[in-house]
C-alpha positions as CSV (number, residue, x, y, z in Angstrom):
1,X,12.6,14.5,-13.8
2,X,11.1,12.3,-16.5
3,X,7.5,12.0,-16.6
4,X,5.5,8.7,-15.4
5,X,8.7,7.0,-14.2
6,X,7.7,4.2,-12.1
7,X,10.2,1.7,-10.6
8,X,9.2,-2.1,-9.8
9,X,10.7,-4.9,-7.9
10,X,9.6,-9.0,-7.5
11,X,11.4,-10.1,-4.7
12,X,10.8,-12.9,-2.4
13,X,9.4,-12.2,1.3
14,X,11.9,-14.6,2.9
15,X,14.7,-17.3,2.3
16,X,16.8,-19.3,4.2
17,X,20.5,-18.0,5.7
18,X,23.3,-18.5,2.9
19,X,20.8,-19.2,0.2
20,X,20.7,-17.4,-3.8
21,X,17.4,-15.7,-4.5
22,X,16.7,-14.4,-7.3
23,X,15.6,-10.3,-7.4
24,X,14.0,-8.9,-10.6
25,X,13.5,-4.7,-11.0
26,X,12.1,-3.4,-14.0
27,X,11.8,0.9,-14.1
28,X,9.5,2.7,-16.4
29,X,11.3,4.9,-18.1
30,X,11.8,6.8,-21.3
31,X,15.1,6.6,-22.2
32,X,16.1,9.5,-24.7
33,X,19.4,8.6,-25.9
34,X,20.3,12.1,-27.0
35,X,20.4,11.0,-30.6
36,X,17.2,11.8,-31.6
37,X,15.5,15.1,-33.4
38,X,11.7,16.6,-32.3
39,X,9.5,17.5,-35.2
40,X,10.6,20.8,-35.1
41,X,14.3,19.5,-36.0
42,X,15.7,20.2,-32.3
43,X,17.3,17.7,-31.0
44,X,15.9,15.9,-27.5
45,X,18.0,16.2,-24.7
46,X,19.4,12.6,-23.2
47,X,17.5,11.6,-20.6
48,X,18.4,8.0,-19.4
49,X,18.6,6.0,-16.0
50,X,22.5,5.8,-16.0
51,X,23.4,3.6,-13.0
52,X,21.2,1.1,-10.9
53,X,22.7,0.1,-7.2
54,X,20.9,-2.3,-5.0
55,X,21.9,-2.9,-1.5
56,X,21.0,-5.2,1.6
57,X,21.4,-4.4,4.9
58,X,23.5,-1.2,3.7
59,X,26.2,-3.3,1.9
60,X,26.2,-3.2,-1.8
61,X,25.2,-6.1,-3.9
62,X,25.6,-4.4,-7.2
63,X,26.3,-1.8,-8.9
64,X,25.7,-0.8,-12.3
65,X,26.5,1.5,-14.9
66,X,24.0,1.9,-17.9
67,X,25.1,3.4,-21.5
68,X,22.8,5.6,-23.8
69,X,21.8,2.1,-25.9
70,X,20.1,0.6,-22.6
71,X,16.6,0.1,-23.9
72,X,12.9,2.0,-23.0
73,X,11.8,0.5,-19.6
74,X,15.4,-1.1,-18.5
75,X,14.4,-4.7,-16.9
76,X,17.6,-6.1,-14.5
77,X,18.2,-9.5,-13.1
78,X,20.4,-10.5,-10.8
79,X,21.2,-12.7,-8.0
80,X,22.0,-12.4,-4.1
81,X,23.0,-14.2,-1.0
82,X,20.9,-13.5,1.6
83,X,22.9,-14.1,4.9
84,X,20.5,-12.4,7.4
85,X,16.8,-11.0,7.8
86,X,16.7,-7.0,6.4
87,X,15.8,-4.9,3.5
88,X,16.8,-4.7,0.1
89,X,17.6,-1.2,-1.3
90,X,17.0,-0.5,-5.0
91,X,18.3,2.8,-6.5
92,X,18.0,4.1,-9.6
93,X,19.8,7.2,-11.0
94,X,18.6,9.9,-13.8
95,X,21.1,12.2,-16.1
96,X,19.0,14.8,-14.8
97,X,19.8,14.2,-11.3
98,X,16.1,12.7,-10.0
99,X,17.2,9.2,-7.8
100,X,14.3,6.5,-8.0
101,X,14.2,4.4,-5.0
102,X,12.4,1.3,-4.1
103,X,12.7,-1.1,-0.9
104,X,11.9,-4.8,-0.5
105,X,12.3,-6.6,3.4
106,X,13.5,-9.8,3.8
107,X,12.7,-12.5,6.2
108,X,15.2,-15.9,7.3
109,X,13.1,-18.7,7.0
């Protein structure tokens, strides 16, 4: 598990049925793309968030796959239609097998 990883999520408290909002997630994370050499001349180990789901209600709204170029502290936008009242699921996997989750409820307006 990656030290000091901290996932984040802005997400509005409630909007009305059928309508787009607009969810924004932002994970704290280091991000070692494998590439790179210590000081010693070892090289790092890759270490990188490699796929992002989020969910509402239990069905999936996307689903991502991230590559070893994604940057320090991946920041992902998106949209959704929220059709009824529930929770948003936010999911964020590790190369080393750790799973970062975050949850945001929903009300219909």
């Amino acid at each position: 598990m990656a030290d000091g990883v901290k996932p984040r999520v802005k997400a509005p408290k409630s909007a009305a049925a059928g309508e787009v909002v607009t969810l924004k997630t932002l994970i704290s994370h280091p991000m070692e793309s494998g590439q790179r050499k210590d000081k010693d001349g070892n090289v790092i180990p890759r270490s990188i968030i490699n796929r992002f789901t989020c969910e509402l209600n239990g069905n999936m709204v996307v689903d991502v796959t991230l590559e070893p170029a994604i940057s320090t502290n991946p920041y992902i936008e998106f949209d959704a239609k929220v059709d009824a009242a529930g929770a948003f699921k936010f999911t964020w996997y590790d190369d080393d097998g750790s799973v970062y989750e975050d949850t945001s409820d929903i009300a219909i307006a």
